[in-house]
N, CA, C and O atoms as a GROMACS GRO file, in nm:
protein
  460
    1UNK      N    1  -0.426  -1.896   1.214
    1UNK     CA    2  -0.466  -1.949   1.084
    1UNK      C    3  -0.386  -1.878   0.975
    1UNK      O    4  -0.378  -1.757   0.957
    2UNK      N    5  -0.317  -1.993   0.895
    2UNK     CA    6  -0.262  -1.872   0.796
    2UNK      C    7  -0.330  -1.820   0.673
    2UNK      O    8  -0.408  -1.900   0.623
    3UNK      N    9  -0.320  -1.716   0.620
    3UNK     CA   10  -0.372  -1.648   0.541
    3UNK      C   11  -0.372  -1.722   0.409
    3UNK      O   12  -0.276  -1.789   0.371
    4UNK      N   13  -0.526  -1.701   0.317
    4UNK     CA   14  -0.513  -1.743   0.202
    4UNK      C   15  -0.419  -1.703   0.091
    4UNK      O   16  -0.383  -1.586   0.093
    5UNK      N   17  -0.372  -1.781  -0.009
    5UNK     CA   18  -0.285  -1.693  -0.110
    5UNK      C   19  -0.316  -1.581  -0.181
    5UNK      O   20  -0.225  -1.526  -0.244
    6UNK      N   21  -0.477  -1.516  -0.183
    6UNK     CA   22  -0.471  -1.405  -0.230
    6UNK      C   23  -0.405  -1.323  -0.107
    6UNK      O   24  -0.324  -1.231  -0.099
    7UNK      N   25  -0.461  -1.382  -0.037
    7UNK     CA   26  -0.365  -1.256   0.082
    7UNK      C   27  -0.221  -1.207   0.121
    7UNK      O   28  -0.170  -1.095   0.133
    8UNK      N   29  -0.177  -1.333   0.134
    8UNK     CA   30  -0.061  -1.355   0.101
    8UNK      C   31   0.023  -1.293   0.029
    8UNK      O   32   0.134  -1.251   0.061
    9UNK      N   33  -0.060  -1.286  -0.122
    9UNK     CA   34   0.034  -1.222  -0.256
    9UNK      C   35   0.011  -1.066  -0.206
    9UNK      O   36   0.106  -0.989  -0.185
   10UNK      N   37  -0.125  -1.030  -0.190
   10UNK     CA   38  -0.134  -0.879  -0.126
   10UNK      C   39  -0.058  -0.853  -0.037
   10UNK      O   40  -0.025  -0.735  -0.052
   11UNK      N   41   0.004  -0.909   0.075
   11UNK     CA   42   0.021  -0.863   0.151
   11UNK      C   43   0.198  -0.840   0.111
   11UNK      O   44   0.273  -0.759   0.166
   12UNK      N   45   0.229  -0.923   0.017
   12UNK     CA   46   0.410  -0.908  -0.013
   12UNK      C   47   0.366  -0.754  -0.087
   12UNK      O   48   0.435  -0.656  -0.056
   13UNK      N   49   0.261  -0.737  -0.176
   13UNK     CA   50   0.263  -0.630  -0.255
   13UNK      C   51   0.222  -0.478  -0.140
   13UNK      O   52   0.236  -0.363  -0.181
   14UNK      N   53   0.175  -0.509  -0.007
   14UNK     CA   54   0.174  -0.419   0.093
   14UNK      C   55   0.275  -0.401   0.105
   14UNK      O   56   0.312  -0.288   0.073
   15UNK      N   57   0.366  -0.487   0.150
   15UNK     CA   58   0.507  -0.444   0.183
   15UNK      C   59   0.612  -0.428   0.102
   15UNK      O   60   0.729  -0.447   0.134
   16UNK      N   61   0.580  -0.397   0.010
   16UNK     CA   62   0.650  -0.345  -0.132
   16UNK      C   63   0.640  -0.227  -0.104
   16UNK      O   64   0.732  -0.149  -0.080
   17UNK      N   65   0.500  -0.202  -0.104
   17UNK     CA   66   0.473  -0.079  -0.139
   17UNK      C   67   0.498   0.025   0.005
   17UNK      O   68   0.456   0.140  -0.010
   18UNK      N   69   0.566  -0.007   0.146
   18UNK     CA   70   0.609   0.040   0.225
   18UNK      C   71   0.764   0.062   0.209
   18UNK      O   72   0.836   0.157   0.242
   19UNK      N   73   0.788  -0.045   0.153
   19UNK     CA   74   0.898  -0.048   0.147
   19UNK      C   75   0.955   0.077   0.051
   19UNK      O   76   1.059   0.138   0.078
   20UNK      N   77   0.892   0.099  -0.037
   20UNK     CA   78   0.875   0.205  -0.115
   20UNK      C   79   0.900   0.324  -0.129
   20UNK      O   80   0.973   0.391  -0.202
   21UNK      N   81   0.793   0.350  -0.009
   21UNK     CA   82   0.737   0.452   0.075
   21UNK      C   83   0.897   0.512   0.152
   21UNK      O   84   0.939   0.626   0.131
   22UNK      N   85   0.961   0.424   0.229
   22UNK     CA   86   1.057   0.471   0.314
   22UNK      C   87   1.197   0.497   0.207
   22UNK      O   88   1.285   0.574   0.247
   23UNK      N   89   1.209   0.438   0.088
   23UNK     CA   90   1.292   0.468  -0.048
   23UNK      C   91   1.273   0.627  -0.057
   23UNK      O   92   1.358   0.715  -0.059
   24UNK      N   93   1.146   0.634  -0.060
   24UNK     CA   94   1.152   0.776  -0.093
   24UNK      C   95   1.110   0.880  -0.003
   24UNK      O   96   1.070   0.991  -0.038
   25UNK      N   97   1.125   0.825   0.152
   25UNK     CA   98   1.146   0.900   0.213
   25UNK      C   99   1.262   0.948   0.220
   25UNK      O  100   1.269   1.068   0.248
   26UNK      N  101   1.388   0.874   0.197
   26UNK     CA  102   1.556   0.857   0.199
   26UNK      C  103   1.541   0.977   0.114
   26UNK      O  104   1.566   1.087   0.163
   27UNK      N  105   1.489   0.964  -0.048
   27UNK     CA  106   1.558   1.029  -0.144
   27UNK      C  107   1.490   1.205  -0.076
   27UNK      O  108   1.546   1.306  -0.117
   28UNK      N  109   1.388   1.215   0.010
   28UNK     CA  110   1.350   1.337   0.011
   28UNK      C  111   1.406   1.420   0.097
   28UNK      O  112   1.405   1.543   0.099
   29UNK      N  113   1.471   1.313   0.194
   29UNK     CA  114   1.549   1.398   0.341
   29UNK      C  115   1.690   1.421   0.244
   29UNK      O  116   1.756   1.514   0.290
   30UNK      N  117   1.746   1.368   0.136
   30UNK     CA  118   1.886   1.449   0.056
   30UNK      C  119   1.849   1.561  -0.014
   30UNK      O  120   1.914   1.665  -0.023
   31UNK      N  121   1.728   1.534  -0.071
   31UNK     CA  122   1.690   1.646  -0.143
   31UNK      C  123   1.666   1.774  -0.080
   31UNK      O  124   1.639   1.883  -0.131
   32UNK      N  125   1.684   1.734   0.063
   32UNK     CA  126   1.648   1.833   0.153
   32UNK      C  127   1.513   1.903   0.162
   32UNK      O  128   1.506   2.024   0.182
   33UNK      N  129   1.432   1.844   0.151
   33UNK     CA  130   1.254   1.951   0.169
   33UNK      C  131   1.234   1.859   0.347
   33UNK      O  132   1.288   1.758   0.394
   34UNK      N  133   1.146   1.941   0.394
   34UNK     CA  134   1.122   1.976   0.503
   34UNK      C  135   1.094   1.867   0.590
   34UNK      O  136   1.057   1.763   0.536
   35UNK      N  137   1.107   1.870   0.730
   35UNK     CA  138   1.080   1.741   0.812
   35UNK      C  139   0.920   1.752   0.795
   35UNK      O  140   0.874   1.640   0.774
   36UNK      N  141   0.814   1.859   0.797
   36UNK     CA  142   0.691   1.843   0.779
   36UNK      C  143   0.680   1.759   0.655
   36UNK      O  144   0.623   1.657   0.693
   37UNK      N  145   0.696   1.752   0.570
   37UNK     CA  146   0.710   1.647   0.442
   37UNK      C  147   0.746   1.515   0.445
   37UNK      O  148   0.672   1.417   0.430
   38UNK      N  149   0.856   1.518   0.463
   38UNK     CA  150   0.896   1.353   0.488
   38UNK      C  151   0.861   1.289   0.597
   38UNK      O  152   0.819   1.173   0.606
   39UNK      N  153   0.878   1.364   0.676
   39UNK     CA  154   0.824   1.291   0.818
   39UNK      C  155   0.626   1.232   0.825
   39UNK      O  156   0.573   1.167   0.916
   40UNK      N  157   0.567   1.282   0.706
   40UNK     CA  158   0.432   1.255   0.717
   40UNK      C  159   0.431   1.148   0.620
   40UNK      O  160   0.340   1.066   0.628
   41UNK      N  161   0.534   1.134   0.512
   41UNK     CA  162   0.518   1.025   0.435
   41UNK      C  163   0.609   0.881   0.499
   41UNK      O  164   0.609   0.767   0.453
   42UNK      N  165   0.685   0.936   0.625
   42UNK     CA  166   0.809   0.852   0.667
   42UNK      C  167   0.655   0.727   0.736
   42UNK      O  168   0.637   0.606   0.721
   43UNK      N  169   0.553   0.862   0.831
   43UNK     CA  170   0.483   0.795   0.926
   43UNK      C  171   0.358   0.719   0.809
   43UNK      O  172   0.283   0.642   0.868
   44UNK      N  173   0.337   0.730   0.696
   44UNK     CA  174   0.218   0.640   0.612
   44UNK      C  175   0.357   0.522   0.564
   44UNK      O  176   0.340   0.405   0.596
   45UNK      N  177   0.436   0.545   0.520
   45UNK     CA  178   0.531   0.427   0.492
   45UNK      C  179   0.536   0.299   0.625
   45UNK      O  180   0.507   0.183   0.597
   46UNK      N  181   0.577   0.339   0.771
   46UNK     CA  182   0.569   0.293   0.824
   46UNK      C  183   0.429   0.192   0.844
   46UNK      O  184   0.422   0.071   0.825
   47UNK      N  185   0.328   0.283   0.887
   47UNK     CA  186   0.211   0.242   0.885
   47UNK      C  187   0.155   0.118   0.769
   47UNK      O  188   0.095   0.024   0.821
   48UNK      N  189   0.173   0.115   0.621
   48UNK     CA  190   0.202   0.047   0.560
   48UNK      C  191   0.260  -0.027   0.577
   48UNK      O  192   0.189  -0.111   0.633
   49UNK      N  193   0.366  -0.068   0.566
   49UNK     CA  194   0.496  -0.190   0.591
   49UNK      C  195   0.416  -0.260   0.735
   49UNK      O  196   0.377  -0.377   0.731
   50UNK      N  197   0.401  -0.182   0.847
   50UNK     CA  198   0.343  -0.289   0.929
   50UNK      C  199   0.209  -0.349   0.903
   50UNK      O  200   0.174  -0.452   0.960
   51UNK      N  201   0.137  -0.289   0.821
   51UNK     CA  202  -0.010  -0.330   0.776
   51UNK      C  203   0.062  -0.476   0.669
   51UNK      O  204  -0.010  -0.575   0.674
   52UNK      N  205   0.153  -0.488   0.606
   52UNK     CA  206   0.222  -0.578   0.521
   52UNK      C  207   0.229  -0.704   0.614
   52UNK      O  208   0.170  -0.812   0.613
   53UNK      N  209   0.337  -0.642   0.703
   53UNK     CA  210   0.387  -0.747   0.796
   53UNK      C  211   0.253  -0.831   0.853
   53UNK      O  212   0.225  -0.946   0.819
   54UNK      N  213   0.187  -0.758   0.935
   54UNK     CA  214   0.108  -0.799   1.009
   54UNK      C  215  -0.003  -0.890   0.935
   54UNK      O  216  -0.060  -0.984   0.992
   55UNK      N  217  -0.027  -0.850   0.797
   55UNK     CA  218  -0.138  -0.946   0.693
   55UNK      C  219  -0.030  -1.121   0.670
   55UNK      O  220  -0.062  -1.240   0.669
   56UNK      N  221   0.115  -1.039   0.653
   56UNK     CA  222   0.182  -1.239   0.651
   56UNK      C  223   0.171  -1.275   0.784
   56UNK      O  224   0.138  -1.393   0.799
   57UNK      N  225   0.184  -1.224   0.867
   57UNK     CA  226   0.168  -1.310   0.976
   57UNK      C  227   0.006  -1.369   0.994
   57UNK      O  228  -0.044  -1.430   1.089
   58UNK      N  229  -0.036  -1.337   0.900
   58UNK     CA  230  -0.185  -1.335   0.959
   58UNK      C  231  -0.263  -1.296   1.060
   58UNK      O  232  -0.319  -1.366   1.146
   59UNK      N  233  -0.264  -1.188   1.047
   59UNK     CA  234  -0.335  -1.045   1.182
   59UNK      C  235  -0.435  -1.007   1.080
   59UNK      O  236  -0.402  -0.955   0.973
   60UNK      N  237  -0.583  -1.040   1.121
   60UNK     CA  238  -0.694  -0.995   0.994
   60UNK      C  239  -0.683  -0.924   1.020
   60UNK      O  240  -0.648  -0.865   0.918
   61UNK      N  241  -0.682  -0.821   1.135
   61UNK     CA  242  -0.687  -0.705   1.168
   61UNK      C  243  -0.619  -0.524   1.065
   61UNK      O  244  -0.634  -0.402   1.068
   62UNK      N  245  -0.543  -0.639   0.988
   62UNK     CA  246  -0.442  -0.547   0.879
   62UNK      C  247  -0.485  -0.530   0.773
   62UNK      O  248  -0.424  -0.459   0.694
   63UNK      N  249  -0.607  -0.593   0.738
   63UNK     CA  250  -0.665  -0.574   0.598
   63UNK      C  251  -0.760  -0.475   0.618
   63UNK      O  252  -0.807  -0.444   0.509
   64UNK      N  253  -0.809  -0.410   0.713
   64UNK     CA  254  -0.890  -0.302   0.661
   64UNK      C  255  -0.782  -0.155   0.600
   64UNK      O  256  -0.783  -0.090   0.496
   65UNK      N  257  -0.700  -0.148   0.722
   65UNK     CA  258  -0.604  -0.033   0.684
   65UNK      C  259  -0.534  -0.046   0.595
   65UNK      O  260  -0.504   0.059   0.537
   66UNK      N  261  -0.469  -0.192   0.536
   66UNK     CA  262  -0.452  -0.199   0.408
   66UNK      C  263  -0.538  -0.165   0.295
   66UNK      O  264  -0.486  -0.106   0.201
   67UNK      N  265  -0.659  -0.193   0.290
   67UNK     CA  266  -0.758  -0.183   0.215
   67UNK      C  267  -0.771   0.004   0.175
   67UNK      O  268  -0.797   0.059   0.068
   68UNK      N  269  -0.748   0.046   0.276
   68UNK     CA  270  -0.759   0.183   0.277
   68UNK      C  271  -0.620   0.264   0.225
   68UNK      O  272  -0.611   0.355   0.143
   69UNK      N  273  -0.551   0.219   0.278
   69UNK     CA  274  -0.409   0.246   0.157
   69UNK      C  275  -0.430   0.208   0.018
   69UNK      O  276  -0.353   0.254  -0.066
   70UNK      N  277  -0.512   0.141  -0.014
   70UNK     CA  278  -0.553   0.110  -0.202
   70UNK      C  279  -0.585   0.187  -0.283
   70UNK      O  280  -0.564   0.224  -0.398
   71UNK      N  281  -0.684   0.217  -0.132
   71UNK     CA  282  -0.775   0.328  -0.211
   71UNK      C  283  -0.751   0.436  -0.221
   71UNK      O  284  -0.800   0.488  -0.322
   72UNK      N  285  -0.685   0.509  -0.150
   72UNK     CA  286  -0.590   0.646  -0.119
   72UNK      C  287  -0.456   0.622  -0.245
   72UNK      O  288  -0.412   0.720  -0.304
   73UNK      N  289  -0.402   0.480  -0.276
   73UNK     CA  290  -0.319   0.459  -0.369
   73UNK      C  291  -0.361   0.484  -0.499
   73UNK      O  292  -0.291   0.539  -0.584
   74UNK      N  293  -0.496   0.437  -0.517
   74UNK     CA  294  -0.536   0.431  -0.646
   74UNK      C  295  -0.600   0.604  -0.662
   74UNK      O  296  -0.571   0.653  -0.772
   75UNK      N  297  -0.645   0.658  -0.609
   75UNK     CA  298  -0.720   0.796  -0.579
   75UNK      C  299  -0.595   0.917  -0.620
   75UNK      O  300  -0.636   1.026  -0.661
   76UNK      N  301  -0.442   0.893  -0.608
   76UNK     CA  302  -0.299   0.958  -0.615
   76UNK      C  303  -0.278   0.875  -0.758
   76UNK      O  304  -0.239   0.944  -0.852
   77UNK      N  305  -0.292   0.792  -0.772
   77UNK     CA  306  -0.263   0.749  -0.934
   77UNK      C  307  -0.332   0.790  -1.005
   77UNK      O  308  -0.303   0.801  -1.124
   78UNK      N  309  -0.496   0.842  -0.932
   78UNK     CA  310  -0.553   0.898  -1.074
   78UNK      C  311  -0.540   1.031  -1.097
   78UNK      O  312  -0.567   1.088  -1.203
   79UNK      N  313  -0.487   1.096  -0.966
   79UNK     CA  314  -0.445   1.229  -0.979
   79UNK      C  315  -0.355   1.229  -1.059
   79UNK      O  316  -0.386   1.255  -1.175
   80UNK      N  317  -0.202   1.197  -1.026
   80UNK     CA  318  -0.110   1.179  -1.090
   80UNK      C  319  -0.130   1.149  -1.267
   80UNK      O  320  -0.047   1.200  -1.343
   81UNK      N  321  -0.200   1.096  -1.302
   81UNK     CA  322  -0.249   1.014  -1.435
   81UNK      C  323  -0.301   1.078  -1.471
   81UNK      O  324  -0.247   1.103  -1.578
   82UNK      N  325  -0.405   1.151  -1.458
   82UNK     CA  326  -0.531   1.245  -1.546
   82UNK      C  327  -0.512   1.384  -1.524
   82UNK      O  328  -0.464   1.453  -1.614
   83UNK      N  329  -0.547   1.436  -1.407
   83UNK     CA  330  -0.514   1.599  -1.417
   83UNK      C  331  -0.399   1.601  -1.407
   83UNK      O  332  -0.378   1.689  -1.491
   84UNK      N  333  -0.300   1.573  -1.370
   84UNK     CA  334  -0.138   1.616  -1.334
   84UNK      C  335  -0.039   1.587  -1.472
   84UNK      O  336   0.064   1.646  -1.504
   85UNK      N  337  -0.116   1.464  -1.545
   85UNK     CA  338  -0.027   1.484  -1.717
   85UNK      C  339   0.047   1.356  -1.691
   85UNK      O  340   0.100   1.318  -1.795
   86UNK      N  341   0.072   1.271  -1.582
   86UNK     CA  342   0.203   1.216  -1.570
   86UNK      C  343   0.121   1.096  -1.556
   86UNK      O  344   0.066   1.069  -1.449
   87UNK      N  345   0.110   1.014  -1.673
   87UNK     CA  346   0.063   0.904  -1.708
   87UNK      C  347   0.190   0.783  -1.613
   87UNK      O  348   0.176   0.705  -1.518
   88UNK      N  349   0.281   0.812  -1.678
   88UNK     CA  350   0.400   0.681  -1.685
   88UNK      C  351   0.406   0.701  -1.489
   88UNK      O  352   0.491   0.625  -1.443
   89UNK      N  353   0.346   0.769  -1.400
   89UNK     CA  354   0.371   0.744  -1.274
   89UNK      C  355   0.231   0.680  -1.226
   89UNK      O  356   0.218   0.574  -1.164
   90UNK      N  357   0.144   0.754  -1.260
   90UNK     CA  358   0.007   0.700  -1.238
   90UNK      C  359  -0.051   0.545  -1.292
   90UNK      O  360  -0.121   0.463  -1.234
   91UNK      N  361  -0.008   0.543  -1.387
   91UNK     CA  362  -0.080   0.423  -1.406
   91UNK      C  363  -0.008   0.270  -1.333
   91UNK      O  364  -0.072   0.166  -1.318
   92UNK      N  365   0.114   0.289  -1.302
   92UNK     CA  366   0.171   0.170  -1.259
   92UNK      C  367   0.135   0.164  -1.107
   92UNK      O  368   0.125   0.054  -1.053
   93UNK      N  369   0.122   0.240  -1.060
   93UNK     CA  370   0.052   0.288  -0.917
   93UNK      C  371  -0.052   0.195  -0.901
   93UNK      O  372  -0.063   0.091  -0.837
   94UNK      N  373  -0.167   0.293  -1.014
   94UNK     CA  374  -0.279   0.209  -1.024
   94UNK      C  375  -0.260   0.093  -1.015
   94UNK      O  376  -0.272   0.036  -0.907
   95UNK      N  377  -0.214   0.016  -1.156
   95UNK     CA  378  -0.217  -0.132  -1.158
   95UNK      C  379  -0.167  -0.219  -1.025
   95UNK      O  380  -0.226  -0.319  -0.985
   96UNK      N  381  -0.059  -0.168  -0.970
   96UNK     CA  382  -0.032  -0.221  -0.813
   96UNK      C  383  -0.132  -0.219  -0.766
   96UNK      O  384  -0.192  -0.327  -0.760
   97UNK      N  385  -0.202  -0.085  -0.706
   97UNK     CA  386  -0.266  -0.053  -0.596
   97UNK      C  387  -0.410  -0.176  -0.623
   97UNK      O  388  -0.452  -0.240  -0.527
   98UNK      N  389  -0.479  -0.198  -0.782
   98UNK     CA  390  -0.540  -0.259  -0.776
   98UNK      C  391  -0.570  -0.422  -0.788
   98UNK      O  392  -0.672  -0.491  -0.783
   99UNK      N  393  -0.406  -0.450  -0.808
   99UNK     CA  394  -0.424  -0.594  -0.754
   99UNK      C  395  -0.402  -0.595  -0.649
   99UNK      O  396  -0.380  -0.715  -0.636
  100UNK      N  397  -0.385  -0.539  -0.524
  100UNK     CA  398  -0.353  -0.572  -0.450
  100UNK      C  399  -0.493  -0.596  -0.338
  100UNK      O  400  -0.514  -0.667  -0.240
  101UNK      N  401  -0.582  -0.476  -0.430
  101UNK     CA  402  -0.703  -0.474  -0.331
  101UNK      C  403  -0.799  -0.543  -0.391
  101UNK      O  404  -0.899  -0.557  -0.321
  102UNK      N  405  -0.805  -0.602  -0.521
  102UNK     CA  406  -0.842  -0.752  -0.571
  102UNK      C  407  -0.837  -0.894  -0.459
  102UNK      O  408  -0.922  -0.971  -0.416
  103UNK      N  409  -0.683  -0.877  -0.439
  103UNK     CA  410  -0.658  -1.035  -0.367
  103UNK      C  411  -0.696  -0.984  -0.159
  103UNK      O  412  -0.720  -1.052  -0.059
  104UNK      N  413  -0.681  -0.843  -0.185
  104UNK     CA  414  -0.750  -0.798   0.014
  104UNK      C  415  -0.908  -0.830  -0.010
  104UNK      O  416  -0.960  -0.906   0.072
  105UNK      N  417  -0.997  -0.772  -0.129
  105UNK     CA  418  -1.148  -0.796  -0.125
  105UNK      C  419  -1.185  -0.916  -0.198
  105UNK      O  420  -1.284  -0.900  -0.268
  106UNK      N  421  -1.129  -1.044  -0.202
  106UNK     CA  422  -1.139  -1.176  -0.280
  106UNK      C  423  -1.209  -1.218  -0.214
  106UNK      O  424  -1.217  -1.168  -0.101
  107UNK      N  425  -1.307  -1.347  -0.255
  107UNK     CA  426  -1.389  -1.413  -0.185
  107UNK      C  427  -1.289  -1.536  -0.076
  107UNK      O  428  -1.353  -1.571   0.023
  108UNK      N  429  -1.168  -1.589  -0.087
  108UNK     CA  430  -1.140  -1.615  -0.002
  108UNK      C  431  -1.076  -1.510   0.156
  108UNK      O  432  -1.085  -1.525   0.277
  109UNK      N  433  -1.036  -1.444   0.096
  109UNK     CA  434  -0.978  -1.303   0.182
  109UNK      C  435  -1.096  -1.256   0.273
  109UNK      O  436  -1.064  -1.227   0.389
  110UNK      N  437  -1.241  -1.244   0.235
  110UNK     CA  438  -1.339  -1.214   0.303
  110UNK      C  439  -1.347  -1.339   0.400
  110UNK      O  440  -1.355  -1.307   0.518
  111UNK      N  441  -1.348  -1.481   0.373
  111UNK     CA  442  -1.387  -1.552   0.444
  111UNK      C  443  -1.307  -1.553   0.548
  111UNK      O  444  -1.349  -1.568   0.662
  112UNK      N  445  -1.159  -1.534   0.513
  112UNK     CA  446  -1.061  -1.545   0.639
  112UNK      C  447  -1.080  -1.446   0.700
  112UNK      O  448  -1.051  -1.447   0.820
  113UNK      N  449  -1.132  -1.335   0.644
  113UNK     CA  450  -1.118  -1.201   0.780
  113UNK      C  451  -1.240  -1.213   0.866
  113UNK      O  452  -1.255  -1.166   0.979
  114UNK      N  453  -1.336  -1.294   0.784
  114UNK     CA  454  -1.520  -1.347   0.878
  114UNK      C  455  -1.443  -1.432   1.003
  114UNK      O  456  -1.488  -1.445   1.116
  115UNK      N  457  -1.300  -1.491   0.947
  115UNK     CA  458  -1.312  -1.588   1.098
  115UNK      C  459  -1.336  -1.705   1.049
  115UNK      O  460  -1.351  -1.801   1.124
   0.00000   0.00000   0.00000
């Protein structure tokens, strides 16, 4: 069954946001900091991007762990944003992270993941 268009749009904005993820894994292995570092953001990038993939193909199965990347997204934007000072990184975070888990917890998005 294919996925409704809120899902749909979430799920390109999942795989944005993996896609992302492995951008700046690149920029951290030049910068040279540690394989414990990149390698833990290399393995949530990954994890992401296939949670992306797997929501266009329509795998309900990808919207919970997506769902949970939102929230962990939005939870780092508000760090970033409020105690850390750095508005101009946090808030665009946010605004991603929360449309995206708008169109994953939509009333059509629920019905398709009921089955």
């Amino acid at each position: 069954m294919t996925p409704p268009r809120p899902v749909r749009l979430a799920a390109l904005g999942v795989l944005a946001e993996g896609v992302v993820g492995a951008v700046v894994v690149v920029l951290m292995v030049i910068a040279g900091l540690a394989f414990a570092v990149w390698g833990f953001v290399a393995l949530l990038a990954i994890g992401v991007g296939v949670a992306g993939v797997a929501l266009l193909l329509g795998q309900r199965g990808a919207r919970g762990p997506a769902v949970v990347a939102q929230l962990l997204a939005i939870g780092c934007a508000f760090y970033a944003a409020v105690p850390s000072g750095r508005p101009e990184w946090g808030f665009p975070v946010f605004l991603v992270a929360a449309a995206v888990l708008a169109g994953l917890v939509s009333r059509p998005a629920r019905e398709w993941a009921g089955g």
